[in-house]
mmCIF file of the N, C-alpha and C atoms, coordinates in Angstrom:
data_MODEL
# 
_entry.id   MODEL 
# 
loop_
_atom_site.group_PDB 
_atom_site.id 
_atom_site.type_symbol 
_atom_site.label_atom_id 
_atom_site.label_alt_id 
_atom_site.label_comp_id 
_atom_site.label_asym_id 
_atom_site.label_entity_id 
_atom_site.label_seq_id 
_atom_site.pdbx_PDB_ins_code 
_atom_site.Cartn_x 
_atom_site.Cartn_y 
_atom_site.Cartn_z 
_atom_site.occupancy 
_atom_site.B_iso_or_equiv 
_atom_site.pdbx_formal_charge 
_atom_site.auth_seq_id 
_atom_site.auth_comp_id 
_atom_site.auth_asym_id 
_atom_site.auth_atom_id 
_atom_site.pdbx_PDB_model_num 
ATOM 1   N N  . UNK A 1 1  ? -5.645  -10.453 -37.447 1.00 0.00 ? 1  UNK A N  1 
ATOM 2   C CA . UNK A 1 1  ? -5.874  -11.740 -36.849 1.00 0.00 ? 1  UNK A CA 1 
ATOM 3   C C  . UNK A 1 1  ? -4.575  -12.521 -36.804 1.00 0.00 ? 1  UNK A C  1 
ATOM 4   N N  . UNK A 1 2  ? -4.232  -13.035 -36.073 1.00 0.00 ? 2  UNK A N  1 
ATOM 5   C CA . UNK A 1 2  ? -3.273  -14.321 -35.750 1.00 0.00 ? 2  UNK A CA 1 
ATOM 6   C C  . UNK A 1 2  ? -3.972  -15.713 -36.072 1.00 0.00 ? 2  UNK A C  1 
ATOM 7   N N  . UNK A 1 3  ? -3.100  -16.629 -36.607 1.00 0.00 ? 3  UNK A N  1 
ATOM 8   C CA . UNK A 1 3  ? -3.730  -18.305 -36.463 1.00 0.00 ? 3  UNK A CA 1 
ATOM 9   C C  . UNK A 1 3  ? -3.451  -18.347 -35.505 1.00 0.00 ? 3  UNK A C  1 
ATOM 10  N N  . UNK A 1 4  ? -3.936  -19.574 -35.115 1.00 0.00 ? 4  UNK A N  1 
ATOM 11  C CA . UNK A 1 4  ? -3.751  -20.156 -33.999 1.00 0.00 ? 4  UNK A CA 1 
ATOM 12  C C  . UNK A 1 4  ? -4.183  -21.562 -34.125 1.00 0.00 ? 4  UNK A C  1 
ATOM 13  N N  . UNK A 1 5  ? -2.972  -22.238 -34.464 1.00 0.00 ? 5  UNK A N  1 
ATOM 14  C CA . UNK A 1 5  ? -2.711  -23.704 -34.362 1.00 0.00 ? 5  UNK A CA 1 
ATOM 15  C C  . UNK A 1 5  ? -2.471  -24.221 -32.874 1.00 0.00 ? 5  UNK A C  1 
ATOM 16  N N  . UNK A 1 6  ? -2.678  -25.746 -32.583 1.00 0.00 ? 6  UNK A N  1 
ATOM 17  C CA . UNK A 1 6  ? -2.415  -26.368 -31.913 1.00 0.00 ? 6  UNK A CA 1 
ATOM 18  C C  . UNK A 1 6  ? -1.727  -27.333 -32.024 1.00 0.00 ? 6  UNK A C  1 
ATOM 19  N N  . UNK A 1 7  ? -1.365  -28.282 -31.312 1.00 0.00 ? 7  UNK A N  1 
ATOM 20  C CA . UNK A 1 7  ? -0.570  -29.432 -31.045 1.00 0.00 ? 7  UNK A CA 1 
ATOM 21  C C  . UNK A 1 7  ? -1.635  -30.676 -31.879 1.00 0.00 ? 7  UNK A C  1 
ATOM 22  N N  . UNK A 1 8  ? -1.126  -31.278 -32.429 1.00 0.00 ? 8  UNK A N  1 
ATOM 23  C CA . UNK A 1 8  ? -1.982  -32.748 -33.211 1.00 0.00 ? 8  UNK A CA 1 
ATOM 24  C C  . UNK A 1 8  ? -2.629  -33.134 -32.048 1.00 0.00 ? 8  UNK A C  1 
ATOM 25  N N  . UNK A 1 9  ? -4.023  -33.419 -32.601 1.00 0.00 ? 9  UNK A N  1 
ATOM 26  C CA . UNK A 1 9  ? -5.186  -33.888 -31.440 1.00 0.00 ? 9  UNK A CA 1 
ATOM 27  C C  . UNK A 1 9  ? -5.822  -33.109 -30.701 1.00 0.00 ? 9  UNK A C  1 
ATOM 28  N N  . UNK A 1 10 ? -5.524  -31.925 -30.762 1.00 0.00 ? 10 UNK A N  1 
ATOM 29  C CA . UNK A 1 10 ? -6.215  -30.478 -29.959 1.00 0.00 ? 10 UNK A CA 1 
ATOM 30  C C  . UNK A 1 10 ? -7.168  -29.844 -31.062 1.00 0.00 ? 10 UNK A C  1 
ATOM 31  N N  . UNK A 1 11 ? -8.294  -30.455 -30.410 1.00 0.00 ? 11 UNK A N  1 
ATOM 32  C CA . UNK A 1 11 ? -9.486  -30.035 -31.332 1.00 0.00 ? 11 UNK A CA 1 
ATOM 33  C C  . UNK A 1 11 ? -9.966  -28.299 -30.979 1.00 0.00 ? 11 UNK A C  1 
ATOM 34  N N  . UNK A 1 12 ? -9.908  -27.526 -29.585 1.00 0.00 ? 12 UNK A N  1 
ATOM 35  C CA . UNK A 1 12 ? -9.774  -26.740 -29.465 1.00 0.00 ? 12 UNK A CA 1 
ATOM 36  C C  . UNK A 1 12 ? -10.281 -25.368 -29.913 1.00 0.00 ? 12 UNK A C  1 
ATOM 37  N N  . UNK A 1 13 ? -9.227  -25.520 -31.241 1.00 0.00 ? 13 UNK A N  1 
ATOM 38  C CA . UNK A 1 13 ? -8.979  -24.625 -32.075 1.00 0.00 ? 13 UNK A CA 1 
ATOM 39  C C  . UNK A 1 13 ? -10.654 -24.077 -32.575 1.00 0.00 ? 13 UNK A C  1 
ATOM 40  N N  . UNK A 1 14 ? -10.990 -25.227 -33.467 1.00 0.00 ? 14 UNK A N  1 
ATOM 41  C CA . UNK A 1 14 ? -12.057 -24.961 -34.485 1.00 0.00 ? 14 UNK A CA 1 
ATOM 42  C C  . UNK A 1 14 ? -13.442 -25.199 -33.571 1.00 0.00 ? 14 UNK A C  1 
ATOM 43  N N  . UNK A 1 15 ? -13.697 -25.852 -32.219 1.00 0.00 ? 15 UNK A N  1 
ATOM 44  C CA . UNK A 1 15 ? -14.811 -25.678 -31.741 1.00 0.00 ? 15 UNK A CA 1 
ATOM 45  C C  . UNK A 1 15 ? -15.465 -24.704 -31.629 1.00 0.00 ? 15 UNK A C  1 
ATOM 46  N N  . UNK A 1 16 ? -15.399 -23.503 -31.541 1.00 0.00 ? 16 UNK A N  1 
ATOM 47  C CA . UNK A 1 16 ? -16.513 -22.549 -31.783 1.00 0.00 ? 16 UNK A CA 1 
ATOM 48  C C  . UNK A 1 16 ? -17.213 -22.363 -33.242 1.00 0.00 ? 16 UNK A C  1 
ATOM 49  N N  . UNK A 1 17 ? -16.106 -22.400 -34.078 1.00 0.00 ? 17 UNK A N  1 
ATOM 50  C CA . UNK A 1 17 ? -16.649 -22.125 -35.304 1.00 0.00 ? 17 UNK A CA 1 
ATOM 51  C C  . UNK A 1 17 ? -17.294 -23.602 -35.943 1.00 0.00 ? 17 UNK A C  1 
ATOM 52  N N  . UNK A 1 18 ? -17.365 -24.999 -35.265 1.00 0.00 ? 18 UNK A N  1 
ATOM 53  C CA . UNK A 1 18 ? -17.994 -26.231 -35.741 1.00 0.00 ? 18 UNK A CA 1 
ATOM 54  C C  . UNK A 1 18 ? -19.621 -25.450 -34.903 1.00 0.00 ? 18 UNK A C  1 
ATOM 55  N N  . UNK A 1 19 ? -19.785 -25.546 -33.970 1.00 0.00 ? 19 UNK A N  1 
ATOM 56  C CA . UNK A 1 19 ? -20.576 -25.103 -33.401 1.00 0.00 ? 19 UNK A CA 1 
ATOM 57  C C  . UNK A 1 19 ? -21.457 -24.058 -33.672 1.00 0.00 ? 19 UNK A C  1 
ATOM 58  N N  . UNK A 1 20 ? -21.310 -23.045 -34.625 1.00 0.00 ? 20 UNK A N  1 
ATOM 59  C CA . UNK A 1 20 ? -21.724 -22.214 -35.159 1.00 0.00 ? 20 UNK A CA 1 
ATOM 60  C C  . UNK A 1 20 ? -22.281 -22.529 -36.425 1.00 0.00 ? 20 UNK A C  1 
ATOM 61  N N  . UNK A 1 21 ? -21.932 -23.294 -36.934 1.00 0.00 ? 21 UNK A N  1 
ATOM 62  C CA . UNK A 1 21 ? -22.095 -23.509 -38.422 1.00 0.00 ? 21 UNK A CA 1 
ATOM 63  C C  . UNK A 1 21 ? -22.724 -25.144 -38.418 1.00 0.00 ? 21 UNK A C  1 
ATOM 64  N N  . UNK A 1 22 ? -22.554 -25.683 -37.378 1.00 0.00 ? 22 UNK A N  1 
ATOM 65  C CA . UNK A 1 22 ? -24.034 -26.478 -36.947 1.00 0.00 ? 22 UNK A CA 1 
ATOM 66  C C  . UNK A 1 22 ? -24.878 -26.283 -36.622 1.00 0.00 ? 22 UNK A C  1 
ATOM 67  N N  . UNK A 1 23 ? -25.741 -25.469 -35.966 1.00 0.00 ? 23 UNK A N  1 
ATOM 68  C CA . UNK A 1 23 ? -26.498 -24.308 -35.316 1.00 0.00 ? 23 UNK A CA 1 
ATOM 69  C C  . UNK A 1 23 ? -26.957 -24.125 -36.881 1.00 0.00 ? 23 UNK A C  1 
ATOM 70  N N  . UNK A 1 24 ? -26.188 -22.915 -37.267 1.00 0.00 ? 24 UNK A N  1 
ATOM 71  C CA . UNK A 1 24 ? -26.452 -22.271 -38.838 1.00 0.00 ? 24 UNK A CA 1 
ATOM 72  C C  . UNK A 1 24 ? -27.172 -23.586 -39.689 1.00 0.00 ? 24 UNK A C  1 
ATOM 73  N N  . UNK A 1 25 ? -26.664 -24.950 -39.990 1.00 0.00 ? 25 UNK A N  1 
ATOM 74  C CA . UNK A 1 25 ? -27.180 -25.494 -40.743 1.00 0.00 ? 25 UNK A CA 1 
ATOM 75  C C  . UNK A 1 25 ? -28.366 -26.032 -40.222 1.00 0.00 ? 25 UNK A C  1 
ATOM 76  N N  . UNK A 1 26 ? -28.359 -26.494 -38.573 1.00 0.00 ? 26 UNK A N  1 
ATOM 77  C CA . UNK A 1 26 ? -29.431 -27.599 -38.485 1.00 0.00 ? 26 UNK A CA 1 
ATOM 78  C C  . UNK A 1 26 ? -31.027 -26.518 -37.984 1.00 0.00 ? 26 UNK A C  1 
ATOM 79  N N  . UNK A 1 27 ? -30.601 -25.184 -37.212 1.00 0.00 ? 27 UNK A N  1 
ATOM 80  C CA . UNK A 1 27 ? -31.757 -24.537 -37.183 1.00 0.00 ? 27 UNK A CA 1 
ATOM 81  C C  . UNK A 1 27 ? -32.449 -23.200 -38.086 1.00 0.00 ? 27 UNK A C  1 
ATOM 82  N N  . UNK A 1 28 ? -31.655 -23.065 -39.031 1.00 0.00 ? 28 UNK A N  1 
ATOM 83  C CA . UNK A 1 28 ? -32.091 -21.971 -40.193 1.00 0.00 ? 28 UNK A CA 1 
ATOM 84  C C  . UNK A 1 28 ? -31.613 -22.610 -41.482 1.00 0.00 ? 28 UNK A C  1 
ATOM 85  N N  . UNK A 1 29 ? -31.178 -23.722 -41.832 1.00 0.00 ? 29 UNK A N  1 
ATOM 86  C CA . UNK A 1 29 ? -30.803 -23.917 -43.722 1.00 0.00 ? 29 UNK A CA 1 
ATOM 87  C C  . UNK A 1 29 ? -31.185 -25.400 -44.360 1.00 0.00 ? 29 UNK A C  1 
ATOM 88  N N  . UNK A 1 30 ? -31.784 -25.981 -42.695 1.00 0.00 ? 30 UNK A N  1 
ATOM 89  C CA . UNK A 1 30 ? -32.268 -27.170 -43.041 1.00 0.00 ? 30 UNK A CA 1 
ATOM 90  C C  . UNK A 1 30 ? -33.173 -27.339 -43.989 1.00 0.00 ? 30 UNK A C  1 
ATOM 91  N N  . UNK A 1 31 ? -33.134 -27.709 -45.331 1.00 0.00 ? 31 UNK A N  1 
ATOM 92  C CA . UNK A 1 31 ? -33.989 -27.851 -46.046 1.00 0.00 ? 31 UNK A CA 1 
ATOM 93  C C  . UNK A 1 31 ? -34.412 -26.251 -46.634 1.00 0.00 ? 31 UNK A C  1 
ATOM 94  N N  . UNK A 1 32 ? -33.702 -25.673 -46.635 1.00 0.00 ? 32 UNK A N  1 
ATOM 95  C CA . UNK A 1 32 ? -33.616 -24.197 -47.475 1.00 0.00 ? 32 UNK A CA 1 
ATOM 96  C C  . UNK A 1 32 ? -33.088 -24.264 -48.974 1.00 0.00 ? 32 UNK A C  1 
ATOM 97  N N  . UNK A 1 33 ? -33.478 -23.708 -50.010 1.00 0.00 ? 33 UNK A N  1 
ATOM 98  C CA . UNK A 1 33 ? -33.082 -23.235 -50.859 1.00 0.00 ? 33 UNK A CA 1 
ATOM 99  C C  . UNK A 1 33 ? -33.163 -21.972 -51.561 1.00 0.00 ? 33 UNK A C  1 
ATOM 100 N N  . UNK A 1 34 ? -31.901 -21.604 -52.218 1.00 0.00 ? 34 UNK A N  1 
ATOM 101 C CA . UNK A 1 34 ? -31.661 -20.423 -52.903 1.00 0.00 ? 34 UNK A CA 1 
ATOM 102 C C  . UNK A 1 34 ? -31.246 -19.910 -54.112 1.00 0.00 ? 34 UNK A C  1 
ATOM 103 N N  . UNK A 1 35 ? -31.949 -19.032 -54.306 1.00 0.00 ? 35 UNK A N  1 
ATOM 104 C CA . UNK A 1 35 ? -32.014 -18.869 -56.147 1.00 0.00 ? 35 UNK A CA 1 
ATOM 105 C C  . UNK A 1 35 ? -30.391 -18.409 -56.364 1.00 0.00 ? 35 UNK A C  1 
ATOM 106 N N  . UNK A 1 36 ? -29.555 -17.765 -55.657 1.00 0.00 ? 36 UNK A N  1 
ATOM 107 C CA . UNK A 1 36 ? -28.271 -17.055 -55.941 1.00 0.00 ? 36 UNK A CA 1 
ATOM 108 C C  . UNK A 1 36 ? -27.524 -17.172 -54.555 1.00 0.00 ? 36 UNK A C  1 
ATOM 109 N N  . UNK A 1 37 ? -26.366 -16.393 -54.181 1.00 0.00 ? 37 UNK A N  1 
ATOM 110 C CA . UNK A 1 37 ? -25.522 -16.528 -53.381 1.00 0.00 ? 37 UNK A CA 1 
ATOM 111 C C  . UNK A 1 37 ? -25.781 -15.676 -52.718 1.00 0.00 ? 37 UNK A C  1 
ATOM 112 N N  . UNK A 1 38 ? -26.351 -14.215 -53.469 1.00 0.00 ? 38 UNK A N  1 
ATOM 113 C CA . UNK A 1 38 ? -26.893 -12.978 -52.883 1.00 0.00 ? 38 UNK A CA 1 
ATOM 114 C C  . UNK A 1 38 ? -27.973 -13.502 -51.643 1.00 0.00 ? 38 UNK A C  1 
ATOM 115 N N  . UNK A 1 39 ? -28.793 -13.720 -52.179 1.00 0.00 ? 39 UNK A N  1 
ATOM 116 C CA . UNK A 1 39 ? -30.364 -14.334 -51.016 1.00 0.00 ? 39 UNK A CA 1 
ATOM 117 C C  . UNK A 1 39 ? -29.967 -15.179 -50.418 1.00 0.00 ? 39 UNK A C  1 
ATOM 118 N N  . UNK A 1 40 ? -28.287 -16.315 -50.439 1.00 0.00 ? 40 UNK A N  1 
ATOM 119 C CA . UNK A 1 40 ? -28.207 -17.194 -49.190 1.00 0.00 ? 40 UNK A CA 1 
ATOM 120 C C  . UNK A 1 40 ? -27.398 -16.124 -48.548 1.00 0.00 ? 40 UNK A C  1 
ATOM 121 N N  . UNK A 1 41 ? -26.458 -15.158 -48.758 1.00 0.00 ? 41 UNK A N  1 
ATOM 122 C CA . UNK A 1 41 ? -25.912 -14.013 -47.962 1.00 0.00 ? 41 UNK A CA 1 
ATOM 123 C C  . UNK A 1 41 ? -26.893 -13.290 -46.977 1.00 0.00 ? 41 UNK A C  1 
ATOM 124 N N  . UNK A 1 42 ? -27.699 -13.073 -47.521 1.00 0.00 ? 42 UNK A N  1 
ATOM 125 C CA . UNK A 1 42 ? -28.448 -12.023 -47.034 1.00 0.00 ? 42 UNK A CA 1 
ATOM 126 C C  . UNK A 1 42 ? -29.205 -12.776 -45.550 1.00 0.00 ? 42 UNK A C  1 
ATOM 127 N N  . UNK A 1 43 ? -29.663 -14.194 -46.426 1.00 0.00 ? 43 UNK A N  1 
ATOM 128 C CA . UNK A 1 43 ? -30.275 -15.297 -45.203 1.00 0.00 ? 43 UNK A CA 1 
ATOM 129 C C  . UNK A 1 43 ? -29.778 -15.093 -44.026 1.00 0.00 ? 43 UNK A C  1 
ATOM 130 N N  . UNK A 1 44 ? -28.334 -15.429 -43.697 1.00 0.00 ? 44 UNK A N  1 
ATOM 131 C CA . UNK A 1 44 ? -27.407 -15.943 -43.131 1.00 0.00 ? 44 UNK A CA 1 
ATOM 132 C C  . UNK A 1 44 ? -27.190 -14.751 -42.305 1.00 0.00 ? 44 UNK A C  1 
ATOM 133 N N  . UNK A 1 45 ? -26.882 -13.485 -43.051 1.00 0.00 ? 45 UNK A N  1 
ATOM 134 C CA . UNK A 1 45 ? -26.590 -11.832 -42.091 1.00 0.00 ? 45 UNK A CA 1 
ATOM 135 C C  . UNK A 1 45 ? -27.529 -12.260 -40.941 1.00 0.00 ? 45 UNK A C  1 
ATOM 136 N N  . UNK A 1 46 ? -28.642 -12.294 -41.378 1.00 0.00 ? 46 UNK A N  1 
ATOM 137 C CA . UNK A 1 46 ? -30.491 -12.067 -40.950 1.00 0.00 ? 46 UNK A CA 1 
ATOM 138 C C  . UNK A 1 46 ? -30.085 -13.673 -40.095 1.00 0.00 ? 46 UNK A C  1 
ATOM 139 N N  . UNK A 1 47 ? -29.747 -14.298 -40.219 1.00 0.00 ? 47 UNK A N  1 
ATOM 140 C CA . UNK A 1 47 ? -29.708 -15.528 -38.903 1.00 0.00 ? 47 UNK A CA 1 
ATOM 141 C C  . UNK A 1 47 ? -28.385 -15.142 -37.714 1.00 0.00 ? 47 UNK A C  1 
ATOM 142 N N  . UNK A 1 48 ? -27.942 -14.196 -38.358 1.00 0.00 ? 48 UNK A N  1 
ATOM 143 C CA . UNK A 1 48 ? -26.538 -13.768 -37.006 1.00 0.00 ? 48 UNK A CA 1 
ATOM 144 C C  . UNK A 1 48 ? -26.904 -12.961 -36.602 1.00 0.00 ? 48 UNK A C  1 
ATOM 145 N N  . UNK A 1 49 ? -27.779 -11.588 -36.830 1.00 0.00 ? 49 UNK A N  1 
ATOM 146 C CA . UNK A 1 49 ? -28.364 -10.431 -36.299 1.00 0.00 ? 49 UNK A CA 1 
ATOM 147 C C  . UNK A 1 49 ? -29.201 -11.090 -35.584 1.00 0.00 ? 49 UNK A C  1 
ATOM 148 N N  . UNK A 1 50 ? -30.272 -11.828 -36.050 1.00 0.00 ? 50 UNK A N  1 
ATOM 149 C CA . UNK A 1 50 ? -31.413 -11.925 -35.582 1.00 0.00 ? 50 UNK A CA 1 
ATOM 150 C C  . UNK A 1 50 ? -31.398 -12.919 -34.361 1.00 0.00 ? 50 UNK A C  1 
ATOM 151 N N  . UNK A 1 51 ? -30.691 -14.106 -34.851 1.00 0.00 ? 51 UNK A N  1 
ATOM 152 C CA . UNK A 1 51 ? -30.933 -15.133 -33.712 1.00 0.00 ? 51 UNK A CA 1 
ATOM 153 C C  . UNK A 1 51 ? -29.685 -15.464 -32.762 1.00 0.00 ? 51 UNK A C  1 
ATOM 154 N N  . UNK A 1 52 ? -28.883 -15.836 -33.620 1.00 0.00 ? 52 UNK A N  1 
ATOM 155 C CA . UNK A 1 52 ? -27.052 -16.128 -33.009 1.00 0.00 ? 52 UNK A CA 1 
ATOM 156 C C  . UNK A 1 52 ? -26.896 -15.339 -31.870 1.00 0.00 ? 52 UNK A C  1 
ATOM 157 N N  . UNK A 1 53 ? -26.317 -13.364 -32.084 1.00 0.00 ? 53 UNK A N  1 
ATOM 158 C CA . UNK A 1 53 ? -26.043 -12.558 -31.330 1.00 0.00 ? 53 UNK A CA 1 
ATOM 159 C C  . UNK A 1 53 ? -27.042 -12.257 -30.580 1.00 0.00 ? 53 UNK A C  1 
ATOM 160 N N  . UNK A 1 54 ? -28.439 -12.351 -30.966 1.00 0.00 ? 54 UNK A N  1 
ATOM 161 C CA . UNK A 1 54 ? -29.297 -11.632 -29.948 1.00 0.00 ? 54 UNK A CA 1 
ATOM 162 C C  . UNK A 1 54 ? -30.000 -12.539 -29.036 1.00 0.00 ? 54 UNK A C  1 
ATOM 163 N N  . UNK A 1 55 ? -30.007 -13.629 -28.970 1.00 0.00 ? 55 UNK A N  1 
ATOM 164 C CA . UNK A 1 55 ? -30.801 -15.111 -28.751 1.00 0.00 ? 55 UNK A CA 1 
ATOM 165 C C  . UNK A 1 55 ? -29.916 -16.356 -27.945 1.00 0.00 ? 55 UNK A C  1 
ATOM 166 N N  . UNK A 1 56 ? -29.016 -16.867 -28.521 1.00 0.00 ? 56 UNK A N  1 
ATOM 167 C CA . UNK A 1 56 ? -28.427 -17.860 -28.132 1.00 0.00 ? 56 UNK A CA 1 
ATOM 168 C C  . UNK A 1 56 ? -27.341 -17.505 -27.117 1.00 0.00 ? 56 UNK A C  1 
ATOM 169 N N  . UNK A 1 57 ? -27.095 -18.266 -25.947 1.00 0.00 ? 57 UNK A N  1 
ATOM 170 C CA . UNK A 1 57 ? -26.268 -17.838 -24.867 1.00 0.00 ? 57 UNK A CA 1 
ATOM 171 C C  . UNK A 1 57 ? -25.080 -18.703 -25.052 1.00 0.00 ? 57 UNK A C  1 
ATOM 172 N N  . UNK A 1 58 ? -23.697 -17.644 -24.902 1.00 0.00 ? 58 UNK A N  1 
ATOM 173 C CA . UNK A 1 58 ? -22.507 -18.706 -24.781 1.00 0.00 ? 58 UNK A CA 1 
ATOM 174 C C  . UNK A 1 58 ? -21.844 -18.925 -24.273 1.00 0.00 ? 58 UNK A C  1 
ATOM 175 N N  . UNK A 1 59 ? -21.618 -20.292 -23.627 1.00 0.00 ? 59 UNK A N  1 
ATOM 176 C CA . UNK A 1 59 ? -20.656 -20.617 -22.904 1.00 0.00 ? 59 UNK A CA 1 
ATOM 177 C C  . UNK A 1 59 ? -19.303 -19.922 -23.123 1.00 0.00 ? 59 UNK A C  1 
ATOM 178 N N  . UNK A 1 60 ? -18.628 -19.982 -23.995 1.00 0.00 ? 60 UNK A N  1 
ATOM 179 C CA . UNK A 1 60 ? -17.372 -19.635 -23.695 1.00 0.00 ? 60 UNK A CA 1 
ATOM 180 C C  . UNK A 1 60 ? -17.140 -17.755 -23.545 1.00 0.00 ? 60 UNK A C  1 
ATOM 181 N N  . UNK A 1 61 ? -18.855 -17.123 -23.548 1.00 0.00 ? 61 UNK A N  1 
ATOM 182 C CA . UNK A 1 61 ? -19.127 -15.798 -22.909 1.00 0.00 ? 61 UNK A CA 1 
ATOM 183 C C  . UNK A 1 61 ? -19.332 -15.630 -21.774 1.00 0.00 ? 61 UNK A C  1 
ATOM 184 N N  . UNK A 1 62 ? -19.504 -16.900 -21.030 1.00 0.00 ? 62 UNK A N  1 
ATOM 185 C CA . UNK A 1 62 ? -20.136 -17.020 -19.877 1.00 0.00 ? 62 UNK A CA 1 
ATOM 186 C C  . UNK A 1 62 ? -21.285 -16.844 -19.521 1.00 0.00 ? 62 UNK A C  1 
ATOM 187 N N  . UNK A 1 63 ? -22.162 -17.324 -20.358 1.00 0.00 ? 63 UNK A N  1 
ATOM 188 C CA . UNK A 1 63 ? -23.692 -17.506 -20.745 1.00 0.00 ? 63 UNK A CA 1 
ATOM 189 C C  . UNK A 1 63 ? -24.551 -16.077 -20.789 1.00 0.00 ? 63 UNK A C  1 
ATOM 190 N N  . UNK A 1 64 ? -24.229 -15.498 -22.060 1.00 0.00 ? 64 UNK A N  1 
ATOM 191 C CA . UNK A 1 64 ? -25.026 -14.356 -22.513 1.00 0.00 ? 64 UNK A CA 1 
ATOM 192 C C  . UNK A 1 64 ? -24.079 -14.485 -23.717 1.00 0.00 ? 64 UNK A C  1 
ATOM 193 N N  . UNK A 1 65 ? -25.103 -13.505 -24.155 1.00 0.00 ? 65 UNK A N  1 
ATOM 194 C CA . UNK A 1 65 ? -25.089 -13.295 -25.905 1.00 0.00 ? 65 UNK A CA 1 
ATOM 195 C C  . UNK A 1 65 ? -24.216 -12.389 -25.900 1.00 0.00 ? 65 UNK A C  1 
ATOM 196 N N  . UNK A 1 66 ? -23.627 -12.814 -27.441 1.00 0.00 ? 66 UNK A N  1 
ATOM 197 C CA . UNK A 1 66 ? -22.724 -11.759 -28.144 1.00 0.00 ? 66 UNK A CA 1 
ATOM 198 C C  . UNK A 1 66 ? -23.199 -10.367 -27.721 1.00 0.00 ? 66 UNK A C  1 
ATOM 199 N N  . UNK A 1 67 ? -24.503 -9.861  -28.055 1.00 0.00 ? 67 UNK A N  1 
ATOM 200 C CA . UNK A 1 67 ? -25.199 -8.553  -27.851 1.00 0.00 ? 67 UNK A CA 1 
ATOM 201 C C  . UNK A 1 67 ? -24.352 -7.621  -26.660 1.00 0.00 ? 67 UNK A C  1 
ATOM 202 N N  . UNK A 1 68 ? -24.846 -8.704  -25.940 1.00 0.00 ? 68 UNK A N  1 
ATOM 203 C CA . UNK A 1 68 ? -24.750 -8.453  -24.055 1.00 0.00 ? 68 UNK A CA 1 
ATOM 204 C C  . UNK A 1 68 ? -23.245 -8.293  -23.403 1.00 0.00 ? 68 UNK A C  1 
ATOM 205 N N  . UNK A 1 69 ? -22.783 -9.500  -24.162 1.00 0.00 ? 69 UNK A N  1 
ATOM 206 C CA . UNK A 1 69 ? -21.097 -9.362  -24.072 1.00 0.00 ? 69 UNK A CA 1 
ATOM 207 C C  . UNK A 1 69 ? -20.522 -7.991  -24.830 1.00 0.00 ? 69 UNK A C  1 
ATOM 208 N N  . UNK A 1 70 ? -20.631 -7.810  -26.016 1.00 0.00 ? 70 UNK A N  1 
ATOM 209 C CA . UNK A 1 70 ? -20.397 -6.376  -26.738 1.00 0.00 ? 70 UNK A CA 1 
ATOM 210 C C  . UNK A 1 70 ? -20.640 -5.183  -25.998 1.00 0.00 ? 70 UNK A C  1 
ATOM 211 N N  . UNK A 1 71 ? -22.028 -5.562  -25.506 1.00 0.00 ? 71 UNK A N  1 
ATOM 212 C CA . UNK A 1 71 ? -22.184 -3.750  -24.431 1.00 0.00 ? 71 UNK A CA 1 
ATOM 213 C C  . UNK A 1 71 ? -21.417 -3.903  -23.349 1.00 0.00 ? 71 UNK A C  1 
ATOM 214 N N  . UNK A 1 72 ? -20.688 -4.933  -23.067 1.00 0.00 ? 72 UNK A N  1 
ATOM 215 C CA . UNK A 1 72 ? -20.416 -5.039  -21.795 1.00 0.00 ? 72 UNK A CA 1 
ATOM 216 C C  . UNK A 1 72 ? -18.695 -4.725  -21.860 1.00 0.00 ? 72 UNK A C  1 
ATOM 217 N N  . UNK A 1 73 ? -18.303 -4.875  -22.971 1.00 0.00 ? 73 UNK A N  1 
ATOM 218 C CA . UNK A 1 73 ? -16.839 -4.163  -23.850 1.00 0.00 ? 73 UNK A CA 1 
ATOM 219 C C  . UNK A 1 73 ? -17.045 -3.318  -24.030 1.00 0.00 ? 73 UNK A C  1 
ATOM 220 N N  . UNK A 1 74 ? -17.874 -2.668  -24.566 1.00 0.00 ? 74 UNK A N  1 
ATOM 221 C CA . UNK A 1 74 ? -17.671 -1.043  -24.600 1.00 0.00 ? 74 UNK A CA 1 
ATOM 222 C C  . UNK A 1 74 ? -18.762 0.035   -23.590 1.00 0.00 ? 74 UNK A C  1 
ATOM 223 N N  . UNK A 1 75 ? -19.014 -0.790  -22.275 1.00 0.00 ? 75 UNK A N  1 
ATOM 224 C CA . UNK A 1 75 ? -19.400 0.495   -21.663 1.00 0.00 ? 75 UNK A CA 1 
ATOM 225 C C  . UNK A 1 75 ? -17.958 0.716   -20.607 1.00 0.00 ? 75 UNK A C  1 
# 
């Protein structure tokens, strides 16, 4: 991986990953709790398999899922 900084004020950078991890909190952890780190791990796999990649469409994919975009790299 490379960073990839920007210029002061170029929010840019971190918008996908704010976006993801708002998603993550406000439609699967809202009001969740967990006995260990193991069972919030495991949660979280099970909310990127299940809903993120296979479910939600993305703009900066050009509206389809990770899934769809992936087969579409390796056929």
């Amino acid at each position: 991986m490379v960073a990839s900084m920007s210029r002061k004020g170029d929010c840019w950078d971190n918008a996908v990953m704010e976006r993801f991890f708002g998603s993550l909190k406000s439609e699967w952890l809202a009001g969740q709790r967990y006995l260990n780190r193991e069972q919030a791990r495991q949660d979280i796999v099970q909310y990127i398999e299940t809903e993120y990649n296979s479910d939600r469409l993305h703009s900066s994919l050009g509206y389809i899922t990770p899934q769809q975009h992936f087969l579409a790299v390796a056929a």
